[in-house]
C-alpha positions in Angstrom: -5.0 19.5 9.6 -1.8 20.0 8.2 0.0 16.9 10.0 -3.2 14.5 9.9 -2.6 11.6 8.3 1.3 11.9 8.1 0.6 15.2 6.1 -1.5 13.7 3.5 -4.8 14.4 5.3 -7.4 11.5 5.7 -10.4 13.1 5.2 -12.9 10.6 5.4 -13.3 6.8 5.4 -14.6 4.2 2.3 -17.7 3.1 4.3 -20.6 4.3 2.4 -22.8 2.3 5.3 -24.3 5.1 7.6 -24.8 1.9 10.9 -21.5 0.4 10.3 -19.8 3.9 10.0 -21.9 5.0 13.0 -20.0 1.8 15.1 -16.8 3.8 14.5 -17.2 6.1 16.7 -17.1 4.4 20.2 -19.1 6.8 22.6 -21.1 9.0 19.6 -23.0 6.2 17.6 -26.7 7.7 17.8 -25.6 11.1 17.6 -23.9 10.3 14.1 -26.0 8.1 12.7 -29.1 11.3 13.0 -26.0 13.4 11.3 -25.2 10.7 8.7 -28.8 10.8 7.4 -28.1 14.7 6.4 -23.9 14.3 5.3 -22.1 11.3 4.8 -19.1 10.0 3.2 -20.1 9.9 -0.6 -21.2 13.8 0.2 -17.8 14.2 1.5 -16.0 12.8 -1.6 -18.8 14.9 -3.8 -18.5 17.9 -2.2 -14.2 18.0 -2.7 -15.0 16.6 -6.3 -16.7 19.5 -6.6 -14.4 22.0 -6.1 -11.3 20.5 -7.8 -10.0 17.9 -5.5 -9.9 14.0 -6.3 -10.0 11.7 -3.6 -8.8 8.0 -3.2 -9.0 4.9 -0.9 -6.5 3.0 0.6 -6.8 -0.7 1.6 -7.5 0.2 5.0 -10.3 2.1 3.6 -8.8 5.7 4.9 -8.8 8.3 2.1 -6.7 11.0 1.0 -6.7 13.3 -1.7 -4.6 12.1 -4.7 -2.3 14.8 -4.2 -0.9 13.6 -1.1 -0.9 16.8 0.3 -2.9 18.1 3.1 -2.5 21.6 1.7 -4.7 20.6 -0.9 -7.1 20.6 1.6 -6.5 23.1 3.7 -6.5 25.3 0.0 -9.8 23.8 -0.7 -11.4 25.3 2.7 -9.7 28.6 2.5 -10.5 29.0 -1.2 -14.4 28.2 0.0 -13.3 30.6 2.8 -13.2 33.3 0.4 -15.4 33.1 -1.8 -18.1 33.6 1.0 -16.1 36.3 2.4 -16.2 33.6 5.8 -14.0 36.0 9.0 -11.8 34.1 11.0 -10.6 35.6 14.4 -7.6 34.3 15.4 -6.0 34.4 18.9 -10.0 35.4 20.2 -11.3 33.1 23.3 -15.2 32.8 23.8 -16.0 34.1 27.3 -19.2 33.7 27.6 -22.6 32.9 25.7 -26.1 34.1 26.3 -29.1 34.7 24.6 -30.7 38.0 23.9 -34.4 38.0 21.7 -33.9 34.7 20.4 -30.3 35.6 19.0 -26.7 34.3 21.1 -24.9 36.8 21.8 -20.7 35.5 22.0 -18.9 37.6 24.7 -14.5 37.5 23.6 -11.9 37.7 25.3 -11.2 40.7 22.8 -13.9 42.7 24.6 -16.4 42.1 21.2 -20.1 40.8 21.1 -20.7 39.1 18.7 -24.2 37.9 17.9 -25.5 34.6 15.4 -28.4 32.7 14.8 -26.8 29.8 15.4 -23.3 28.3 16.5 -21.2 25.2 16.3 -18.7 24.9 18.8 -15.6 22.7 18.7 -14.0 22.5 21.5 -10.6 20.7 21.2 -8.9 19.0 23.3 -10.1 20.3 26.5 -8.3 17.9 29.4 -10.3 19.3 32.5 -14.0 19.3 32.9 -13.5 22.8 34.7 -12.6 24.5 31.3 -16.4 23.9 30.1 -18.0 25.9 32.6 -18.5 29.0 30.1 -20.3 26.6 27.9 -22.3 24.6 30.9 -24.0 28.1 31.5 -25.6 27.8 28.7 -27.7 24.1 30.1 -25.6 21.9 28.4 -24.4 18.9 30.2 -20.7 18.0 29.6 -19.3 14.5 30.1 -15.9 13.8 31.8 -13.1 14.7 29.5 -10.8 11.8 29.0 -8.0 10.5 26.5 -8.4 9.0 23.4 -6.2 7.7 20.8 -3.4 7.6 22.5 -0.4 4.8 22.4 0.5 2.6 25.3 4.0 3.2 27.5 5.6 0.4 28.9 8.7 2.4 30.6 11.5 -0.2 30.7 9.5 -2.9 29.5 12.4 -5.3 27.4 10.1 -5.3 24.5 11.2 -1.4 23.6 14.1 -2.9 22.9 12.3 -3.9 19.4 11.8 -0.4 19.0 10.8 0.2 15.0 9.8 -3.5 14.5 5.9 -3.3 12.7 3.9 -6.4 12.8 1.3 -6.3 10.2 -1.1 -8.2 11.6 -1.4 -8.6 15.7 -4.9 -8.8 18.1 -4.3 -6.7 21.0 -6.0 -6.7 24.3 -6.6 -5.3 27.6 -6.6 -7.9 30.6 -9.7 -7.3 32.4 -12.2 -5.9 29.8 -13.5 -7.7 26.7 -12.3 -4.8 24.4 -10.0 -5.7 22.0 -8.8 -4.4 18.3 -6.4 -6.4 15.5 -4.2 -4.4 13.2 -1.0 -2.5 12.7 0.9 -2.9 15.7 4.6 -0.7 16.1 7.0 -1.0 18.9 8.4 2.4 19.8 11.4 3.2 22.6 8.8 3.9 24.7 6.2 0.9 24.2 3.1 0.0 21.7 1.3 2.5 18.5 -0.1 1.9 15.7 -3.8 1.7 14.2 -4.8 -1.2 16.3 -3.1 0.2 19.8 -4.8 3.5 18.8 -8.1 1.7 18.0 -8.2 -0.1 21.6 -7.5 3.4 23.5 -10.1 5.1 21.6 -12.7 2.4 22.3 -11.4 1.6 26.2 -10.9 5.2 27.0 -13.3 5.2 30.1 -12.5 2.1 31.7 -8.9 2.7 30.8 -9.7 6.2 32.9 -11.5 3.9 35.7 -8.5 2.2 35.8 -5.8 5.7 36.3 -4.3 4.0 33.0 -2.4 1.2 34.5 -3.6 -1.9 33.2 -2.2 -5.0 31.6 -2.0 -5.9 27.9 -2.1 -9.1 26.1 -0.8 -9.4 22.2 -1.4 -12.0 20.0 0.9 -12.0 17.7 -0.2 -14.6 15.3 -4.3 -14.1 15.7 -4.8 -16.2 13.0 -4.0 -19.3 15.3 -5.1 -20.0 18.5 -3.3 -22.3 21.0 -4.5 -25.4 19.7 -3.6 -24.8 16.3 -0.3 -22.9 16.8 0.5 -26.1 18.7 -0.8 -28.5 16.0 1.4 -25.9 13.3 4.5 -25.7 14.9 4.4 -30.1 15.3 3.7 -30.6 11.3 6.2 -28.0 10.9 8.9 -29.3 13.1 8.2 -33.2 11.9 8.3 -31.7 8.1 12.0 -30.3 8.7 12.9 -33.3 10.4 11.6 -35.7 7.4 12.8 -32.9 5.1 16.4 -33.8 7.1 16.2 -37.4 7.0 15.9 -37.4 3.4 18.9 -34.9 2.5 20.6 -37.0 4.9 19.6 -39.8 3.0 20.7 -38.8 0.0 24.0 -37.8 0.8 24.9 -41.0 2.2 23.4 -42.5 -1.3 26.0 -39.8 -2.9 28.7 -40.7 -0.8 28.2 -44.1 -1.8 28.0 -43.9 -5.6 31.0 -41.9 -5.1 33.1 -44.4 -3.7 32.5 -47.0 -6.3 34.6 -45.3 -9.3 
């Protein structure tokens, strides 16, 4: 939490519409749209509101506290921490999890039981299906771990080259799939970020996967235009600056002339 969102914290988005929020998140939809209908994002800004911390939007809709701080978050949660006397165990692995007279009983790797009505688990960023097992005991099924949000290396590729350059506006997409996402795009030293690189990953994770993560990528760098009318743009503009030459020329000949007559 502390270096989300460059270390301001974006802690929700400004779209108060629970199916086009749902479409955000490419393999969860129908589980957060059930989730919306309890919490959503004008809860989110209510409940910080609530306990001293403005929020605002940016015109990419992400929103931060006014602050620009992510402590002022992370004080928010551990003042709310407090106040219901919450314990957090640090440095303590769940072994195991099993259920004893309709309670879960938490096995650590601390040698504690620890017992709950219910749990939430968050699991991270497990990378290997093998590290679920503790939690497949309990009959959940678990889905093949793969990466998301991640930027694109193109090792020697001459573009890196332009490393630092930012093009505001760019389509970007992988050859082979229909997926594609328009944004931010940033060249790095080592190849392709920014929000709409991120985007793509996130939303072509499994085929990207399928694929052992060598694939092609096609930018358009002007998605405004398509062929025909970056064709059609680039003629008007090349027959304006050749008018727009004729007549300086034009007129300096004029000038030259007018000249000579004194």
């Amino acid at each position: 939490m502390k270096v989300s969102g460059g270390g301001r914290c974006n802690l929700t988005h400004a779209c108060f519409d629970i199916v086009e929020m749902s479409k955000r998140y490419p393999r969860g939809t129908h589980f957060v749209k059930k989730t919306f209908h309890q919490f959503f994002t004008k809860d989110t800004i209510e409940w910080f509101k609530e306990r001293g911390v403005e929020t605002k939007a940016e015109a990419d809709g992400r929103m931060f506290p006014v602050t620009n701080s992510s402590q002022t978050i992370i004080d928010c949660l551990l003042r709310e921490v407090d106040q219901y006397n919450v314990q957090i165990n640090m440095q303590c692995e769940v072994k195991e999890i099993c259920s004893e007279a309709d309670m879960f009983v938490l096995q650590t790797s601390t040698n504690q039981k620890l017992t709950a009505d219910y749990i939430c688990i968050a699991t991270g960023g497990f990378p290997k299906a093998t590290m679920f097992e503790w939690l497949k005991n309990t009959g959940h099924t678990i889905s093949a771990p793969v990466p998301s949000l991640f930027t694109f290396n193109l090792p020697k590729h001459p573009i890196t080259q332009l490393m630092g350059v930012s093009v505001a506006d760019a389509m970007v997409k992988i050859a082979g799939i229909k997926l594609q996402q328009r944004g931010p795009v940033l060249i790095t030293h080592w190849g392709l970020s920014g929000p709409a690189t991120l985007k793509l990953s996130a939303y072509a994770a499994i085929e990207l996967a399928d694929k052992n993560w060598q694939f092609d990528i096609l930018i358009n760098w002007l998605p405004e235009y398509n062929e025909h009318s970056l064709k059609e743009f680039f003629y008007n503009f090349v027959m304006k600056a050749v008018l727009n030459c004729c007549i300086i020329k034009t007129l300096l000949v004029c000038h030259s002339g007018f000249g000579n007559s004194f």
